[in-house]
mmCIF entry with sequence, helices, sheets and N, C-alpha, C, O atoms, coordinates in Angstrom:
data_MODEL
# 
_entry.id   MODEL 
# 
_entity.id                         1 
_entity.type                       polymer 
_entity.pdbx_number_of_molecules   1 
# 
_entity_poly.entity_id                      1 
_entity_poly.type                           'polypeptide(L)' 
_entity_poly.nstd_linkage                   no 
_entity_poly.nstd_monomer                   no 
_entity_poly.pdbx_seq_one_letter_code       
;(UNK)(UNK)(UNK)(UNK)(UNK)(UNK)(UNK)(UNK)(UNK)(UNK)(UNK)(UNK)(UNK)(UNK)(UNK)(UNK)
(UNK)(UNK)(UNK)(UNK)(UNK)(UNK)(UNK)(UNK)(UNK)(UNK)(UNK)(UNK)(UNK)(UNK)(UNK)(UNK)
(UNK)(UNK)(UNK)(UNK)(UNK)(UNK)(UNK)
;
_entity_poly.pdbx_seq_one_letter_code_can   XXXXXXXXXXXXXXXXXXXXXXXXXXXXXXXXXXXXXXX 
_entity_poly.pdbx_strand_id                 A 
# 
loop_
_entity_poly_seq.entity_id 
_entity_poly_seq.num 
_entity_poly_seq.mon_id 
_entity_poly_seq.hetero 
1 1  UNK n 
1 2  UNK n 
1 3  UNK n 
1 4  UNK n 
1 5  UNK n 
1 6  UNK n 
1 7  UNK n 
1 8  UNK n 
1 9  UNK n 
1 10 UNK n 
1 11 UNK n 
1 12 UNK n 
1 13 UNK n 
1 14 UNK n 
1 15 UNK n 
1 16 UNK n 
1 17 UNK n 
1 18 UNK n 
1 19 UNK n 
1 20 UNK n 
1 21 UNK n 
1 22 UNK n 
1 23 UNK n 
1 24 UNK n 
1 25 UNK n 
1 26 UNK n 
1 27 UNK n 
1 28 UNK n 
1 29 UNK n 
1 30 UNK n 
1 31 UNK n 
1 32 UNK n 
1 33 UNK n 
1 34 UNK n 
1 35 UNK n 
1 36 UNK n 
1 37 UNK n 
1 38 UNK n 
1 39 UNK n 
# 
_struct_asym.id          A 
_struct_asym.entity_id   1 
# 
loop_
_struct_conf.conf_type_id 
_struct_conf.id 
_struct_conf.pdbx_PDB_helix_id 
_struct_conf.beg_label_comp_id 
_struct_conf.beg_label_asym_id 
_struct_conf.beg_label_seq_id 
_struct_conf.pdbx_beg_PDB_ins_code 
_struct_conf.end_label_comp_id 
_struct_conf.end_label_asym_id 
_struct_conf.end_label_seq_id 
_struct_conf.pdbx_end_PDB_ins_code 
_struct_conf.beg_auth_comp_id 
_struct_conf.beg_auth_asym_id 
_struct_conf.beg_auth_seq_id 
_struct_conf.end_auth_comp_id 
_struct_conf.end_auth_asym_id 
_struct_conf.end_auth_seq_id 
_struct_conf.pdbx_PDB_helix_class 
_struct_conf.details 
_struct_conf.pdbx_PDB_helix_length 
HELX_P HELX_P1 AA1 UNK A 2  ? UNK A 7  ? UNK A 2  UNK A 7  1 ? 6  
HELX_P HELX_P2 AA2 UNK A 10 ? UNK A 29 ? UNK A 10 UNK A 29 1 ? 20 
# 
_struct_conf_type.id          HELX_P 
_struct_conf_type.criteria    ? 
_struct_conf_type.reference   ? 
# 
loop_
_atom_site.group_PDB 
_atom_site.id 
_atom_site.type_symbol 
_atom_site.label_atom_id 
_atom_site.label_alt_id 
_atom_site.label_comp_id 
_atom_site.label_asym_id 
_atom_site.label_entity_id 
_atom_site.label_seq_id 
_atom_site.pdbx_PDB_ins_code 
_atom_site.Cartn_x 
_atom_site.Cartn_y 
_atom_site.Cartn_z 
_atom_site.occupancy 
_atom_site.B_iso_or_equiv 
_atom_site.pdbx_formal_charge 
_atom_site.auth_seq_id 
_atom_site.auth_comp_id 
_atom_site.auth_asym_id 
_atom_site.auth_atom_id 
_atom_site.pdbx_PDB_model_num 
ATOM 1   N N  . UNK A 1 1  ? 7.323  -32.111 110.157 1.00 0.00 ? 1  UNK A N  1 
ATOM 2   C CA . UNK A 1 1  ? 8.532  -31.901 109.362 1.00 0.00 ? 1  UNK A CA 1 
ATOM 3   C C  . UNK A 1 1  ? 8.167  -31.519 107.935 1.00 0.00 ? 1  UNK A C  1 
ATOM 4   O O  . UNK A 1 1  ? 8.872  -30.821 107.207 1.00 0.00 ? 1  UNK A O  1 
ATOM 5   N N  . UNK A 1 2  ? 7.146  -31.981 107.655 1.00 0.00 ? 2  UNK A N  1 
ATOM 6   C CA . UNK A 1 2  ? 6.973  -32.081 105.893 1.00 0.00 ? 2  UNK A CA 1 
ATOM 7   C C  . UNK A 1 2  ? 6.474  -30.534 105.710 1.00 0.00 ? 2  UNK A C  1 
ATOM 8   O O  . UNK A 1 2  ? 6.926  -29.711 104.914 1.00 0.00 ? 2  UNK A O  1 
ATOM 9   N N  . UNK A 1 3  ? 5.258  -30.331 106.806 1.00 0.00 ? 3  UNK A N  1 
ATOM 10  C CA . UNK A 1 3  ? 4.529  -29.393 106.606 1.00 0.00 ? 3  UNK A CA 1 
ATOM 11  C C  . UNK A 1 3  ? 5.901  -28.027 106.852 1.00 0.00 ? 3  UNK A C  1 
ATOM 12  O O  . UNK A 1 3  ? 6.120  -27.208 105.959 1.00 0.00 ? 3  UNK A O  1 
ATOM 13  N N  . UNK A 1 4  ? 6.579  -28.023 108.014 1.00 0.00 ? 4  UNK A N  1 
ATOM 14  C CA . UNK A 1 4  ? 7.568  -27.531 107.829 1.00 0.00 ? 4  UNK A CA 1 
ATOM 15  C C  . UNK A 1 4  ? 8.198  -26.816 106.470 1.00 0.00 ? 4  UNK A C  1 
ATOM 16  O O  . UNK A 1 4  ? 8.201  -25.590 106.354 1.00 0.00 ? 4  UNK A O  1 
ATOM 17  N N  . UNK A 1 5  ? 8.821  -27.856 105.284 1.00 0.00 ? 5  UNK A N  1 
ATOM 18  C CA . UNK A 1 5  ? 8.823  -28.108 104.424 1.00 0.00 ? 5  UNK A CA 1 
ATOM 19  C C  . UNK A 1 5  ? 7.959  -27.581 103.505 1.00 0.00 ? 5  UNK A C  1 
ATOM 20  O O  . UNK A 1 5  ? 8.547  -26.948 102.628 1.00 0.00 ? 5  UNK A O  1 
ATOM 21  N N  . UNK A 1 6  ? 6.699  -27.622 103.392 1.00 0.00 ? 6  UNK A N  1 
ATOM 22  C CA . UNK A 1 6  ? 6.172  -26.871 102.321 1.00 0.00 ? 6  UNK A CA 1 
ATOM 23  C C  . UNK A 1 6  ? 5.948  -25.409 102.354 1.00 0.00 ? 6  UNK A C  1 
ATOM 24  O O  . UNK A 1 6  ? 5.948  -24.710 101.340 1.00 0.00 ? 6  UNK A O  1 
ATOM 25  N N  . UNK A 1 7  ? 5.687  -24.808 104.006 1.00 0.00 ? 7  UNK A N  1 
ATOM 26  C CA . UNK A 1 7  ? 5.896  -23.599 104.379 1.00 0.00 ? 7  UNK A CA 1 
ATOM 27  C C  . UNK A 1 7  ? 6.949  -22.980 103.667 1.00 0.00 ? 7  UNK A C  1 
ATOM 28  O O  . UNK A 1 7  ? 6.820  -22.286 102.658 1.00 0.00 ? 7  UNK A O  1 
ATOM 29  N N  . UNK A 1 8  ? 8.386  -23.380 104.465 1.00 0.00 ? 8  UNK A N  1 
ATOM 30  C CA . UNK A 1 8  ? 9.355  -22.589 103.566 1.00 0.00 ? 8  UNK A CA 1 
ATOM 31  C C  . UNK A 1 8  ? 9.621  -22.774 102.341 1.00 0.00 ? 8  UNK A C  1 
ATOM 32  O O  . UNK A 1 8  ? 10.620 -22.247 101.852 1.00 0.00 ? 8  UNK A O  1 
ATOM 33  N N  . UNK A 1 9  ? 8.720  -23.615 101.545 1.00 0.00 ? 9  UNK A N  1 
ATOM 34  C CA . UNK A 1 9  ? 8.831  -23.406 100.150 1.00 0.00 ? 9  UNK A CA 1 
ATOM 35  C C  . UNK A 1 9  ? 7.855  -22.914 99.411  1.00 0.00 ? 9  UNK A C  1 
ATOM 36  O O  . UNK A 1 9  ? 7.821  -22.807 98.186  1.00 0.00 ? 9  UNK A O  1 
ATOM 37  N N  . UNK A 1 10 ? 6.850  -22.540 100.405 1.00 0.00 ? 10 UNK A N  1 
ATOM 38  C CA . UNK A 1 10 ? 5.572  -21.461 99.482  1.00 0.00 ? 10 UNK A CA 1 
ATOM 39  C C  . UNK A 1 10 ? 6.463  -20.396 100.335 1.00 0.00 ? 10 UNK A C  1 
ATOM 40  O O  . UNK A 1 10 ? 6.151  -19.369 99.734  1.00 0.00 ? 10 UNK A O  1 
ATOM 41  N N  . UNK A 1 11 ? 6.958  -20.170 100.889 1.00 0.00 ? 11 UNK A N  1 
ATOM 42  C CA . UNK A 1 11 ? 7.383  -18.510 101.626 1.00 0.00 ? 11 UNK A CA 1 
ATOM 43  C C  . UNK A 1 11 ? 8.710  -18.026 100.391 1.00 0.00 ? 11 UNK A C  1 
ATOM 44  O O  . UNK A 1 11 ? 9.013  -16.835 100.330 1.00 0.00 ? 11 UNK A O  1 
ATOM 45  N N  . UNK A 1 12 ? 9.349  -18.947 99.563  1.00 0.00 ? 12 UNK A N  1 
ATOM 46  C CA . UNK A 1 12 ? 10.448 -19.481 99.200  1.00 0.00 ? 12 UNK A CA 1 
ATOM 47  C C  . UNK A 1 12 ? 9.860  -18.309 97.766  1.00 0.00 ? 12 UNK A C  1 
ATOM 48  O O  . UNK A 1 12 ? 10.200 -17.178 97.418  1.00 0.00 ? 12 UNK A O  1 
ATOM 49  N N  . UNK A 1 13 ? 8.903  -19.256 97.288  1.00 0.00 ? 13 UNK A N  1 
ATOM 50  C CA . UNK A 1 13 ? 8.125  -18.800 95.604  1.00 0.00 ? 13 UNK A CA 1 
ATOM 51  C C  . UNK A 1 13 ? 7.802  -17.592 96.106  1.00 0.00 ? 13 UNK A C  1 
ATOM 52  O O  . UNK A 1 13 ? 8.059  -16.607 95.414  1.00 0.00 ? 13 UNK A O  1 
ATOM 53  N N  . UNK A 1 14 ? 7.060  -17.389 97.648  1.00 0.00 ? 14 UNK A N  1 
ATOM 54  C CA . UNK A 1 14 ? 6.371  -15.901 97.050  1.00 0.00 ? 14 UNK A CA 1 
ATOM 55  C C  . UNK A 1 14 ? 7.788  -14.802 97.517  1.00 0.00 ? 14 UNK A C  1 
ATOM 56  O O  . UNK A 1 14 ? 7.702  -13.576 97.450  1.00 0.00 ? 14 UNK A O  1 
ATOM 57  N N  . UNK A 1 15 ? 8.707  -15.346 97.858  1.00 0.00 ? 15 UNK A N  1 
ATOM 58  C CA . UNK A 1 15 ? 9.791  -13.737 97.822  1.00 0.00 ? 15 UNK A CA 1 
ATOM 59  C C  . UNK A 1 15 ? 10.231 -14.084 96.345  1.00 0.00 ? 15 UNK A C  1 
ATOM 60  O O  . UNK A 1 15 ? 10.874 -13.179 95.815  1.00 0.00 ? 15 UNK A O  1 
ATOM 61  N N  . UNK A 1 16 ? 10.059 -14.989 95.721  1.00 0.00 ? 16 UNK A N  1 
ATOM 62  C CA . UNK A 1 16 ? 10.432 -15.246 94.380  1.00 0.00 ? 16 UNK A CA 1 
ATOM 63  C C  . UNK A 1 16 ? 9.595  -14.042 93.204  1.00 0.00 ? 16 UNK A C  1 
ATOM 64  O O  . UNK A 1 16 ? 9.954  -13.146 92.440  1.00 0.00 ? 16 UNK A O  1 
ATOM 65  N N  . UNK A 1 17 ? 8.413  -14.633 93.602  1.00 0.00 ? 17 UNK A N  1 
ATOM 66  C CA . UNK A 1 17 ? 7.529  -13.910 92.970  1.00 0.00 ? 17 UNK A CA 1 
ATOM 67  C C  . UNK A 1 17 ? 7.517  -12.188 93.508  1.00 0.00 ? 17 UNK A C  1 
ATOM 68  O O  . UNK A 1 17 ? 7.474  -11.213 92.758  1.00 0.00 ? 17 UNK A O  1 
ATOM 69  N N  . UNK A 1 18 ? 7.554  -12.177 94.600  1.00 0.00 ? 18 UNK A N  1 
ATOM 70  C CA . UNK A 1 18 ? 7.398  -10.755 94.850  1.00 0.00 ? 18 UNK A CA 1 
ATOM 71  C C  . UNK A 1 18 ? 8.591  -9.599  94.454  1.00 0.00 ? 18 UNK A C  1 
ATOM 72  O O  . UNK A 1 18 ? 8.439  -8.377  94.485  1.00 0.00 ? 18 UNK A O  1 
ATOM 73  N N  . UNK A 1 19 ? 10.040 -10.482 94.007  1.00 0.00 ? 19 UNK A N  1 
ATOM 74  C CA . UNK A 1 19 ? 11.261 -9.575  93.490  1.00 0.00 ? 19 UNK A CA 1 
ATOM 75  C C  . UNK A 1 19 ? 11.164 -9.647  92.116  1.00 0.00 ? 19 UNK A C  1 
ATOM 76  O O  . UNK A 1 19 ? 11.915 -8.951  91.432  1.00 0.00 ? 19 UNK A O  1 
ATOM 77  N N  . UNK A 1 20 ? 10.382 -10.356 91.622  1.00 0.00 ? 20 UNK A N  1 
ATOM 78  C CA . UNK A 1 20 ? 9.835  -10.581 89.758  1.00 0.00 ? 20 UNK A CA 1 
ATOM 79  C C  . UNK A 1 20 ? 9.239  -9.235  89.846  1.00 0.00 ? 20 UNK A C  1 
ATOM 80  O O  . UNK A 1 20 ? 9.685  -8.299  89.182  1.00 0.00 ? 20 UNK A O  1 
ATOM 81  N N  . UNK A 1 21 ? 8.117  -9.103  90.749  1.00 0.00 ? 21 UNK A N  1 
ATOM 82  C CA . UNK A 1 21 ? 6.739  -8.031  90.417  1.00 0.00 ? 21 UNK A CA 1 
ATOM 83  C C  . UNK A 1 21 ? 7.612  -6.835  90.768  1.00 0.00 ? 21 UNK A C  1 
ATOM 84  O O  . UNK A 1 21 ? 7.299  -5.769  90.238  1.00 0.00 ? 21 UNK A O  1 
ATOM 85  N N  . UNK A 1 22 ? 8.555  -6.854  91.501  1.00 0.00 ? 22 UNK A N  1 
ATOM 86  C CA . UNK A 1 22 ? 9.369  -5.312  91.781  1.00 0.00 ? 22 UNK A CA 1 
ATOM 87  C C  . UNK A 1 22 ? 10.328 -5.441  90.938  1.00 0.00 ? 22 UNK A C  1 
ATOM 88  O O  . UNK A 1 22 ? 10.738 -4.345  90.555  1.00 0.00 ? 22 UNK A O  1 
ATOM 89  N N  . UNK A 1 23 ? 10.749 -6.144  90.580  1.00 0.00 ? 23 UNK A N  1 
ATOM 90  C CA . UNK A 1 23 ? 11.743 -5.446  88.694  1.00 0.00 ? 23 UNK A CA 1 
ATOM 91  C C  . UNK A 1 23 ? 10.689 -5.364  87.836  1.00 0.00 ? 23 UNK A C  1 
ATOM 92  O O  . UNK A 1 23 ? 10.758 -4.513  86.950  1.00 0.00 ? 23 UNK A O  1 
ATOM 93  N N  . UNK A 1 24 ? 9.917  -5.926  87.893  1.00 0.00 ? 24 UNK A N  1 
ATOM 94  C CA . UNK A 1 24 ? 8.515  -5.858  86.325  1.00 0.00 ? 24 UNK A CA 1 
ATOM 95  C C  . UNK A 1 24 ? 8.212  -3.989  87.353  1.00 0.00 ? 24 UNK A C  1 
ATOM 96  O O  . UNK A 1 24 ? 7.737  -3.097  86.650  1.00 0.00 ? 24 UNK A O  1 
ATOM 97  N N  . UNK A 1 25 ? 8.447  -3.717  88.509  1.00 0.00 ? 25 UNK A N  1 
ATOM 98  C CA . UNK A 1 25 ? 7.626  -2.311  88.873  1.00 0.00 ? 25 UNK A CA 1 
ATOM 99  C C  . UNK A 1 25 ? 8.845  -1.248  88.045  1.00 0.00 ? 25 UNK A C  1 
ATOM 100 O O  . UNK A 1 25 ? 8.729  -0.498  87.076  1.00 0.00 ? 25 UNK A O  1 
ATOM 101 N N  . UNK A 1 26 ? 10.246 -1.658  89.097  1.00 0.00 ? 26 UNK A N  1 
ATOM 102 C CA . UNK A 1 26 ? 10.954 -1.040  88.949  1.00 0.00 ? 26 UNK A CA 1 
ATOM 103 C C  . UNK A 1 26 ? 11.593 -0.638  87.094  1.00 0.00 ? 26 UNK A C  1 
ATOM 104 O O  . UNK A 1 26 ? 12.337 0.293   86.786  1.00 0.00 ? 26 UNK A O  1 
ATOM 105 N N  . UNK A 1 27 ? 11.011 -1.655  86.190  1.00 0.00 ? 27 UNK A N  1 
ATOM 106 C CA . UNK A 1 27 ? 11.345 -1.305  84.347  1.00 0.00 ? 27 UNK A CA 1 
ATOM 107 C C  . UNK A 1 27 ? 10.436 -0.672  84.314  1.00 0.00 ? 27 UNK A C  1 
ATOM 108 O O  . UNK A 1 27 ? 10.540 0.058   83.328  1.00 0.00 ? 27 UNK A O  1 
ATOM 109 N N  . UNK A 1 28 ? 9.272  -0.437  84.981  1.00 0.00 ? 28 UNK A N  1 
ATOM 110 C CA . UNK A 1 28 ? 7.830  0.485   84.183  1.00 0.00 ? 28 UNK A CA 1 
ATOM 111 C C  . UNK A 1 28 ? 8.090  1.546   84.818  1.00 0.00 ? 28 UNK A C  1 
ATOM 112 O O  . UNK A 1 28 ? 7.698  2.594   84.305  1.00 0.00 ? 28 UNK A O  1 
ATOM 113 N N  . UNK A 1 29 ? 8.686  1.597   85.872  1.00 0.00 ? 29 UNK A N  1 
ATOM 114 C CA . UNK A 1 29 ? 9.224  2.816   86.501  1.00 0.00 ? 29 UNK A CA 1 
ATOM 115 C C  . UNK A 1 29 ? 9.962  3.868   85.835  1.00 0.00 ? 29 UNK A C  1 
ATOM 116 O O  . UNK A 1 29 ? 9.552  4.950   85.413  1.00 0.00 ? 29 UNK A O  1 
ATOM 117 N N  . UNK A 1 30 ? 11.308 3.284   85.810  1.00 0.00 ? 30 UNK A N  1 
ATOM 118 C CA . UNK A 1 30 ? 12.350 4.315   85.284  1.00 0.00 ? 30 UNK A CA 1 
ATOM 119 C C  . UNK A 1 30 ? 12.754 3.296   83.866  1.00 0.00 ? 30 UNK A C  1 
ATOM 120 O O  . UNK A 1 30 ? 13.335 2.212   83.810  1.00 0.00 ? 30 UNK A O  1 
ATOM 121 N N  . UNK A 1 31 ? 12.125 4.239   82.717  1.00 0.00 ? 31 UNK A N  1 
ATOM 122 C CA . UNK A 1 31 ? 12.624 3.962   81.482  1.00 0.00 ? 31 UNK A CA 1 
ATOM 123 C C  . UNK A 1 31 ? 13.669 3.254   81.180  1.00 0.00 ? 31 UNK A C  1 
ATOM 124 O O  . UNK A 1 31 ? 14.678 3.786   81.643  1.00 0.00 ? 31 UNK A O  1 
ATOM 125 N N  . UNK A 1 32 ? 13.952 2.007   80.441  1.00 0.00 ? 32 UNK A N  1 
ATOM 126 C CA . UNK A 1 32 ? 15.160 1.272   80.272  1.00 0.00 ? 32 UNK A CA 1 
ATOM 127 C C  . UNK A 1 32 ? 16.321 1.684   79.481  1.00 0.00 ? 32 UNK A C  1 
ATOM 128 O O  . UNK A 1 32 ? 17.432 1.155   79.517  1.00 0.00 ? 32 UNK A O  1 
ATOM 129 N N  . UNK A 1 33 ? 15.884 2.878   78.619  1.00 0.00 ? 33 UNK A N  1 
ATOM 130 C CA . UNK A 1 33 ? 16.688 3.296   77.633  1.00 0.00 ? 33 UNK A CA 1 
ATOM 131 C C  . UNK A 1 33 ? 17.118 4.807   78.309  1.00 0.00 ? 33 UNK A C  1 
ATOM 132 O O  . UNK A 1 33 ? 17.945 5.582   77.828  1.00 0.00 ? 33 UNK A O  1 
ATOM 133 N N  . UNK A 1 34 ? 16.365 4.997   79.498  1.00 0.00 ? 34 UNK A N  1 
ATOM 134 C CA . UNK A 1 34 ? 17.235 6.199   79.952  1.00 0.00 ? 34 UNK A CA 1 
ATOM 135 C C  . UNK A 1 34 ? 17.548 5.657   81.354  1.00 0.00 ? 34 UNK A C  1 
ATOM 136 O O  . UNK A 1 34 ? 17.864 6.719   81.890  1.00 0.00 ? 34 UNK A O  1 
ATOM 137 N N  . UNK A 1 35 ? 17.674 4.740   82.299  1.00 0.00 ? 35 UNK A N  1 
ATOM 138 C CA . UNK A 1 35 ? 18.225 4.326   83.174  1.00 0.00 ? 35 UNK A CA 1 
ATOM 139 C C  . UNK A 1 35 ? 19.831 4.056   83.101  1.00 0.00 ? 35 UNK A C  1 
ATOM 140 O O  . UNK A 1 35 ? 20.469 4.185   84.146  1.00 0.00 ? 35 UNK A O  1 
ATOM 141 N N  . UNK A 1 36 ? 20.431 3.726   82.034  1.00 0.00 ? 36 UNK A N  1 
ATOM 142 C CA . UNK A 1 36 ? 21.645 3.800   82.015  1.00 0.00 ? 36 UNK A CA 1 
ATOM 143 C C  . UNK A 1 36 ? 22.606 5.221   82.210  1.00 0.00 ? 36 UNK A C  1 
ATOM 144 O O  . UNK A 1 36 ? 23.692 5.543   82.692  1.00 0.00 ? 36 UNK A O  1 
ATOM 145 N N  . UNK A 1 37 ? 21.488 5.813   81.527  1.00 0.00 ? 37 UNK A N  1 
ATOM 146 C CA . UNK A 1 37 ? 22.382 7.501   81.511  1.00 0.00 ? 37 UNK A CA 1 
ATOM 147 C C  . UNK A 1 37 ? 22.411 7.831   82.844  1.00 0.00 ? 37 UNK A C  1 
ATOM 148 O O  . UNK A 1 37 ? 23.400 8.523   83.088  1.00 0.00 ? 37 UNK A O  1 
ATOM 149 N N  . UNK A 1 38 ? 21.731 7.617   83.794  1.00 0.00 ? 38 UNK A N  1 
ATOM 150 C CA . UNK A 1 38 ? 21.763 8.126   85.397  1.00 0.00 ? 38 UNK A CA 1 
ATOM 151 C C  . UNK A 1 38 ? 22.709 7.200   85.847  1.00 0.00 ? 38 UNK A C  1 
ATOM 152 O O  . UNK A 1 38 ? 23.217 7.442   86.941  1.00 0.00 ? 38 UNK A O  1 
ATOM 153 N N  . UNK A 1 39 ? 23.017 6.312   85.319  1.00 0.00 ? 39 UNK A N  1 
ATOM 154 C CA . UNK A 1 39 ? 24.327 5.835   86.142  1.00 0.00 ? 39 UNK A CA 1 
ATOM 155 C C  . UNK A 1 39 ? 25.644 6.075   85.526  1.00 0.00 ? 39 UNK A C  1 
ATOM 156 O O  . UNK A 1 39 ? 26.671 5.731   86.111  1.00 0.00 ? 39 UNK A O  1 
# 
């Protein structure tokens, strides 16, 4: 049960972490000061 438990909470941090590193991709991507104008 526990181990259970810590699984889905390291699986938990790393989609955490991995939608951090794709907005930190997606701002180095498309400029912040011209991303508004395309929408």
């Amino acid at each position: 049960m526990y181990a259970f438990v810590d699984a889905a909470g390291a699986a938990h941090n790393f989609l955490l972490f991995l939608l951090h590193y794709a907005s930190i991709l997606l701002q180095s991507h498309f400029h912040t000061d011209a991303y508004p104008a395309k929408l």
